[in-house]
N, C-alpha and C positions, 0 to 999 in steps of 0.2 A: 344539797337543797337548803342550807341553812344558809348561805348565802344568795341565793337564787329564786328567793321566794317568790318573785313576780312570775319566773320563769316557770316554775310548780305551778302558782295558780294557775296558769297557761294550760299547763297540759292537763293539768286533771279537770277544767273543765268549768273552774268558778269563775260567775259574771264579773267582768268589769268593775262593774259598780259597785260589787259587795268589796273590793280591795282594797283596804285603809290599812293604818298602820297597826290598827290592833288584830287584824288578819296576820299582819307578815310576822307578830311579836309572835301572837300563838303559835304559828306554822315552826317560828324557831327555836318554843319551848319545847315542842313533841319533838323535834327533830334531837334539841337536847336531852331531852331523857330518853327517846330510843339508843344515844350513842352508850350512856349511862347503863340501861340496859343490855345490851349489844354486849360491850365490855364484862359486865357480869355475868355472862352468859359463855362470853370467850374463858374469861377465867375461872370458872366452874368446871370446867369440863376436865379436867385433869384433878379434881375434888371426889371426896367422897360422893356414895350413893345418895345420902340426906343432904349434902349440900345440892347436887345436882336437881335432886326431885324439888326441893325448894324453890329452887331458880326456875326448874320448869314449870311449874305450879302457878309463881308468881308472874312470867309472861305469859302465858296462857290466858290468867286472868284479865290482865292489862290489857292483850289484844281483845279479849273478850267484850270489855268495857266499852273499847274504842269504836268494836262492830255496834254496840248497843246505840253510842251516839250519834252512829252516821249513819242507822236505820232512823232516828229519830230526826234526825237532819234530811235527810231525803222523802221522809213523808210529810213534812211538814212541805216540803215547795221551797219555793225561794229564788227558785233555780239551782236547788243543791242534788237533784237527783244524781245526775253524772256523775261530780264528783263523789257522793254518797256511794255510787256504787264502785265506783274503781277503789275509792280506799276500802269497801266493804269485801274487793277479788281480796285487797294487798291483807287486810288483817285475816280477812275468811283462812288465806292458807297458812301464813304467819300463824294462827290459832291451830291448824292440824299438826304443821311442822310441831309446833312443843307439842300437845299432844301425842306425838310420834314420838319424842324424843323422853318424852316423861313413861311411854308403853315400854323403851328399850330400857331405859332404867329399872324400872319395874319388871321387868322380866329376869335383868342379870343381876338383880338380887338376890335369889333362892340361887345362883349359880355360883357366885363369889362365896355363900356361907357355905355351901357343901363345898367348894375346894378348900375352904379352909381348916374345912372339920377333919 
């Protein structure tokens, strides 16, 4: 999608008219730091308990953020509901998945210290 950004806007839904170039630069910076994120998230995972909870912690939040801005985009109008709500599916699960993955960490903490004890 970083290269594709007319084809994004496409599907998810945003008018015509709102697609300038400072649309496609945003679309490429999120798309930037999801890969940024993504990445750290791949290489955590072979990390300690507190690196991982960190990681998850921290996209969690970010997705978090992202749901916050595209409620805030979608009720304003504009014609951004659509798109408002298909990125609000993509982060909505995006935000459980870490949340899930921040509960298994959390759980196999008290498991790791007692095998080690």
């Amino acid at each position: 999608m970083l290269l594709t950004t007319g084809l994004a806007r496409r599907f998810f839904g945003i008018p015509a008219a709102q697609d300038n170039g400072g649309l496609r630069l945003a679309a490429r910076l999120f798309g930037i730091r999801n890969v940024v994120l993504g990445t750290w998230a791949l290489l955590s995972r072979d990390q300690g308990i507190d690196e991982r909870r960190l990681c998850y912690r921290l996209q969690a939040a970010v997705d978090a953020a992202d749901l916050a801005a595209l409620a805030w985009a979608g009720a304003r109008g504009d014609g951004l509901l659509r798109p408002a709500l298909m990125g609000g599916a993509l982060g909505g699960s995006a935000v459980l998945a870490w949340l899930d993955l921040l509960g298994d960490v959390d759980g196999a903490a008290p498991e790791r210290s007692a095998a080690a004890a």
